[in-house]
N, C-alpha and C positions, 0 to 999 in steps of 0.2 A: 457523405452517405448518411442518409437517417433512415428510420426503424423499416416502411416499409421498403425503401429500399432495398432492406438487407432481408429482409423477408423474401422479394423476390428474388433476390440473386441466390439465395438459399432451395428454395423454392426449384430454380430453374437448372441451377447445377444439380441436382437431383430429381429432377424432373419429376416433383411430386403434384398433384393436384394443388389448388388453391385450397381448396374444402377439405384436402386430410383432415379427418381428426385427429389421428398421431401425431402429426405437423403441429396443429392449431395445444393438444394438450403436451407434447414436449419442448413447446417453443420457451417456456420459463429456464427448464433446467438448460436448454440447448443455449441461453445467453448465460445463463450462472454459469455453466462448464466453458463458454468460449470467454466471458471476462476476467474470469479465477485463473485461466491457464496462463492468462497473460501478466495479472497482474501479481501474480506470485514468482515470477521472475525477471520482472522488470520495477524499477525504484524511478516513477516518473516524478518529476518534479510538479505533474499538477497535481500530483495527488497529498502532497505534502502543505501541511496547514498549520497554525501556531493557536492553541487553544489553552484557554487558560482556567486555572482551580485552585483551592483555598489549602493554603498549610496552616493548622491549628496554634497554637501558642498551648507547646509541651508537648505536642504529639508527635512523634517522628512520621508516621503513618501520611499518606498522602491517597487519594483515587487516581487511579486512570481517568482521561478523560474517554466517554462514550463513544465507542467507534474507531478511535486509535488502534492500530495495526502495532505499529512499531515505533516504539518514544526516541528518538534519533537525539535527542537535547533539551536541556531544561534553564529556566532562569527563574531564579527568586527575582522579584522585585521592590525595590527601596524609592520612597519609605515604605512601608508597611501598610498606610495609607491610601498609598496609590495601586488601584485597581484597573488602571489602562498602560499595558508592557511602552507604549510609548510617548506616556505623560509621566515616566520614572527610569530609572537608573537599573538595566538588566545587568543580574549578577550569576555568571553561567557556571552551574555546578557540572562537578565532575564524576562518569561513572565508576562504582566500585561496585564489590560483591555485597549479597548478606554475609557472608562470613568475614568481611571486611568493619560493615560496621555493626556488626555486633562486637568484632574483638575489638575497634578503636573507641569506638561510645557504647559503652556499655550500658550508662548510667543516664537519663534524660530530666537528671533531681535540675532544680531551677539555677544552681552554681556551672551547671554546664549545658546550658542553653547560649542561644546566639543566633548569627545570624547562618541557615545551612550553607556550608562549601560543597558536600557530595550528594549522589544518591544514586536508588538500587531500586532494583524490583524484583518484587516476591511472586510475581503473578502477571498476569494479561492484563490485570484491574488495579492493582496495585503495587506501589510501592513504600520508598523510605527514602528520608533525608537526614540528615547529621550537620551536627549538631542540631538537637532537637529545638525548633525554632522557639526564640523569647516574646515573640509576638505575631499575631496573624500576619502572614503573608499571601501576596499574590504569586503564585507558581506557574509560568508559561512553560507550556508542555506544547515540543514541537515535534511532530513525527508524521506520518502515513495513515490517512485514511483509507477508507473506498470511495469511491464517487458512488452515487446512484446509477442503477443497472438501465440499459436500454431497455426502453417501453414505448406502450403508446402514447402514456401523457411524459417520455419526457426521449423524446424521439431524434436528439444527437448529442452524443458524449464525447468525450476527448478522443477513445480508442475510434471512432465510427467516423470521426472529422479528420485527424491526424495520418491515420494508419486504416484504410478499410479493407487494405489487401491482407493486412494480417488478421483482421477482425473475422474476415471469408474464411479465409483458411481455418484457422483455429475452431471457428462453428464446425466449418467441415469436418474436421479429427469425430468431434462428435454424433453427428449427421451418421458420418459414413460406417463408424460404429455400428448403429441403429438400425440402418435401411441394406448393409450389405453384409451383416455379421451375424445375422438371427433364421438360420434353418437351413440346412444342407443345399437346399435347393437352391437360393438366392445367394449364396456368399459369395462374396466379391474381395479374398482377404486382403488384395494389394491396394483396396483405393485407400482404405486408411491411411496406411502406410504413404504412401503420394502426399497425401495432406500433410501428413505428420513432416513429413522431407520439406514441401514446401515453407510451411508454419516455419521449422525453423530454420529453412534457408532466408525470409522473410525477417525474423526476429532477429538474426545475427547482424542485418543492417539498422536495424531499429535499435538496439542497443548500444551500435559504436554511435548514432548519432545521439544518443539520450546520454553515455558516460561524456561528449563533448559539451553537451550541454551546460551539465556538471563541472567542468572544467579537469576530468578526473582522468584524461584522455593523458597520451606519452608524457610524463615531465610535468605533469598535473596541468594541461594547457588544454583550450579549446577545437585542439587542430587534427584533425584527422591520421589517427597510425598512419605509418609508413612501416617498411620493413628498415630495422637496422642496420645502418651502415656499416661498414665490415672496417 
């Protein structure tokens, strides 16, 4: 399914004119609200990227990388030198609190410096690593992006090629808000609700197949739940 396609299925289950203008200026927020709802409770594996940033020589302090959602893992890279994660030796640090290493490293004077083992974050933007690094480092930061939202210049994403039966639905939750929830006269309060039941009758399959993907399924294997044997 690409853009306009989903325009007119949009469109057609609501039997709205082509030329709405409520249509044509709610059609931004109506893809932000149907790709946010999705991808705030699903963990896809396309959305998962390995991006890399600079650790300073004495600074514990690190950046997030731009647009990272969620740091899922990190790797110093050895030597120092090397600035491509696989033209060198990934060394994967382990998460802890800030109150973890402020109380183990306290000090970041150059006798305890090295190479970092952990690290933490302070923020959405930032974090920390420990031992405060003895020499610049390459830092691979792997975690969760966004993809780019459906439009017209970029007219099929993962959610629209993958999945467009949930992609429908989930616009609808928001649709149906809009066109059957706004004046006494027009309410229609059960179609939300319809969407909403669908959306996540819809999403419940879409997730046992994205945790098998993962391998994260019964017994940590690819294979589809069964009910347990007694």
């Amino acid at each position: 399914m690409n853009y306009n396609e989903t325009l007119d299925a949009w469109r057609n289950l609501l039997v709205t004119p082509s030329s709405s203008i409520d249509f044509i200026k709610l059609l931004p927020r109506a893809i932000e609200s149907t790709e946010l709802r999705i991808y705030r409770v699903m963990d896809f594996l396309n959305t998962i990227e390995a991006v890399t940033t600079t650790l300073v020589a004495g600074s514990r302090n690190f950046t997030m990388p731009s647009g990272m959602i969620i740091l899922r893992s990190a790797n110093v890279i050895t030597p120092s030198t090397t600035t491509n994660p696989d033209l060198g030796t990934r060394n994967a640090l382990t998460r802890v609190s800030s109150e973890y290493m402020d109380a183990v490293y306290g000090t970041q004077t150059s006798a305890y410096r090295g190479l970092p083992i952990d690290y933490a974050l302070l923020s959405d933007t930032a974090g920390l690593v420990a031992p405060a690094p003895d020499q610049n480092y390459t830092l691979e930061c792997i975690g969760t992006f966004r993809p780019a939202p459906l439009s017209a210049t970029n007219p099929t994403t993962f959610l629209t090629t993958n999945m467009p039966d949930l992609y429908i639905a989930s616009g609808m939750i928001f649709w149906s808000s809009y066109y059957q929830n706004y004046g006494a006269a027009s309410d229609n309060p059960q179609e939300g609700l319809s969407w909403q039941k669908i959306y996540d009758d819809t999403l419940m399959g879409i997730n046992i197949e994205t945790v098998r993907q993962k391998a994260a399924s019964v017994s940590w294997t690819p294979y589809q739940p069964t009910p347990q044997a007694n």
